[in-house]
C-alpha positions as CSV (number, residue, x, y, z in Angstrom):
1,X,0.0,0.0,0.0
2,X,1.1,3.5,-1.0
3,X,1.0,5.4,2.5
4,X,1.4,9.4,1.8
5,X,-1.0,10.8,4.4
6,X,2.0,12.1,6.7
7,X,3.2,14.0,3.5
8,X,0.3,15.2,2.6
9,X,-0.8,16.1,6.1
10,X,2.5,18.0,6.9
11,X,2.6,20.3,3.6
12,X,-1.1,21.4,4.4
13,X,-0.5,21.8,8.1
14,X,2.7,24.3,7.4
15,X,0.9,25.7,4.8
16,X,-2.0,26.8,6.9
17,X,-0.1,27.8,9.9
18,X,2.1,29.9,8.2
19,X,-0.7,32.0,7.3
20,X,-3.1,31.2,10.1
21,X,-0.2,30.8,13.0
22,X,-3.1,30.1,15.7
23,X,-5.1,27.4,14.0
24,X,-5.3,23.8,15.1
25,X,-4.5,21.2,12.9
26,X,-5.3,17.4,13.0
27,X,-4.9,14.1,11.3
28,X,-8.2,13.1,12.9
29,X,-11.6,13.9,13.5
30,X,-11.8,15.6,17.1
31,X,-15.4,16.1,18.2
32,X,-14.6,19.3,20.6
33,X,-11.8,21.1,18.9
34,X,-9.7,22.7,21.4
35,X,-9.0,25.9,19.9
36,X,-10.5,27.5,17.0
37,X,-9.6,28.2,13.6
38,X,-9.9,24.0,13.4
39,X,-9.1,22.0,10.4
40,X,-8.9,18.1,10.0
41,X,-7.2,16.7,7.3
42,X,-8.3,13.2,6.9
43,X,-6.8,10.9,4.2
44,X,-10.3,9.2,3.8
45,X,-9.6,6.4,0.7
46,X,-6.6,4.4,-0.5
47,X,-7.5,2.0,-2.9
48,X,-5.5,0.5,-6.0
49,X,-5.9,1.8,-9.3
50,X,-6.2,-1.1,-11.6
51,X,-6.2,0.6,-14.5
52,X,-2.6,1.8,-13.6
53,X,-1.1,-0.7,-11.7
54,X,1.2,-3.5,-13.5
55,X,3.3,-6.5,-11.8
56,X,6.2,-3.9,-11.7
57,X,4.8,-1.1,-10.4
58,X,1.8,0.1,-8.1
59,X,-0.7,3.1,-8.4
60,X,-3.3,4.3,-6.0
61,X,-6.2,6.8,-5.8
62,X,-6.1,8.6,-3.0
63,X,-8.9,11.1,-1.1
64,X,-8.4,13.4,1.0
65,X,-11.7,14.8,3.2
66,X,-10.8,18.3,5.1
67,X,-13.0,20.3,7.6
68,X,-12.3,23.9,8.2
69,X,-14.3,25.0,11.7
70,X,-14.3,28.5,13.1
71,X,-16.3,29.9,15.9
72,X,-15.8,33.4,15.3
73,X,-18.4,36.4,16.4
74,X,-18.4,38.1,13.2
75,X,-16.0,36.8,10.0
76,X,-16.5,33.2,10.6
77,X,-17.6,32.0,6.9
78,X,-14.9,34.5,5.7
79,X,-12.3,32.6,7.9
80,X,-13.1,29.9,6.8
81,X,-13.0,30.5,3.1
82,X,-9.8,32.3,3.5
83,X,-8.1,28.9,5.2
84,X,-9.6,27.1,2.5
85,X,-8.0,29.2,0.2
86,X,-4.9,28.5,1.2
87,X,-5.5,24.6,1.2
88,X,-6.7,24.3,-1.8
89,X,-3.6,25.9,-3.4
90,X,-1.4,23.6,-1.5
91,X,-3.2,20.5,-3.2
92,X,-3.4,21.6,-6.2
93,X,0.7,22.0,-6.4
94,X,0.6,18.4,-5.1
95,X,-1.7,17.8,-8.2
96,X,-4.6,17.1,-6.2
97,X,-8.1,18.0,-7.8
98,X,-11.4,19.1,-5.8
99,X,-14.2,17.4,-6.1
100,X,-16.8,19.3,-3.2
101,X,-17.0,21.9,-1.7
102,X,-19.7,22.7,0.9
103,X,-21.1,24.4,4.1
104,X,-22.3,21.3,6.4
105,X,-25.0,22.0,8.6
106,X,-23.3,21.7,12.2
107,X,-25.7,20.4,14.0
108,X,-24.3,20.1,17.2
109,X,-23.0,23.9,17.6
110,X,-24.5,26.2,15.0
111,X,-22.6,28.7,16.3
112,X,-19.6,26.6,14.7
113,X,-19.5,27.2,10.7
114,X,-18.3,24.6,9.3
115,X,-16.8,24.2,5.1
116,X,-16.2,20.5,3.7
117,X,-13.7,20.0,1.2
118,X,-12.7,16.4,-1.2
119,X,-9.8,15.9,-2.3
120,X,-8.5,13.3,-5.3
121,X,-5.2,12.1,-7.2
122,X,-3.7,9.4,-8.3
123,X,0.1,8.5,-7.0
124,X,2.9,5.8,-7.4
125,X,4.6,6.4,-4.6
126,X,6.6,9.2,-5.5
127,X,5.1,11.1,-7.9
128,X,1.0,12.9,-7.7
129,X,-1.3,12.4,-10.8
130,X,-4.1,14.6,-11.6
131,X,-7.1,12.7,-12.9
């Protein structure tokens, strides 16, 4: 199996804290976020590309599901669309492409706003394939 969630994880984490130094970042869904801006990035499929993959060599189709959270007074959707920014520039250098790209009904804090993004590409191991 082709494991590049760490890699994946890190360039988006540095990414958004260098912009949004405050913000918590996880690998994993936390249901009471500690501190707010929050964003999970969760590497939510790995499966083998068949129409790729040969006895020699090995392709998978990754995607990635991240949730930007913010709890602000006043700015909240803003933050959150300007975090997303940011991560969806990051992907797309890795050659990732979106596929959604929603507000989710938070249903239990609707005080929390809440933006859902997919993420997809295609990798060997070393190298990211747009689809």
């Amino acid at each position: 199996m082709i494991d590049i969630e760490n890699e994946v994880f890190t360039r988006i984490s540095n990414a958004i804290l260098n912009d949004f130094p405050t913000a918590d970042v996880t690998s994993e869904y936390v249901a009471t976020p500690p501190s707010f801006p929050h964003i999970s990035v969760i590497m939510s499929d790995n499966r083998v590309d068949k129409q790729y993959t040969t006895l020699e060599s090995e392709v998978s189709t990754v995607n990635f599901t991240v949730e930007v959270y913010s709890n602000k007074m006043n700015g909240k959707k803003s933050e959150c669309k300007k975090i997303a920014k940011v991560i969806d520039k990051e992907m797309f250098t890795m050659n990732f492409t979106r596929t959604f790209y929603s507000p989710l009904l938070n249903m239990n804090n609707a005080s929390i706003y809440r933006l859902t993004m997919h993420y997809t590409a295609n990798i060997d191991g070393k190298y990211f394939y747009r689809r």
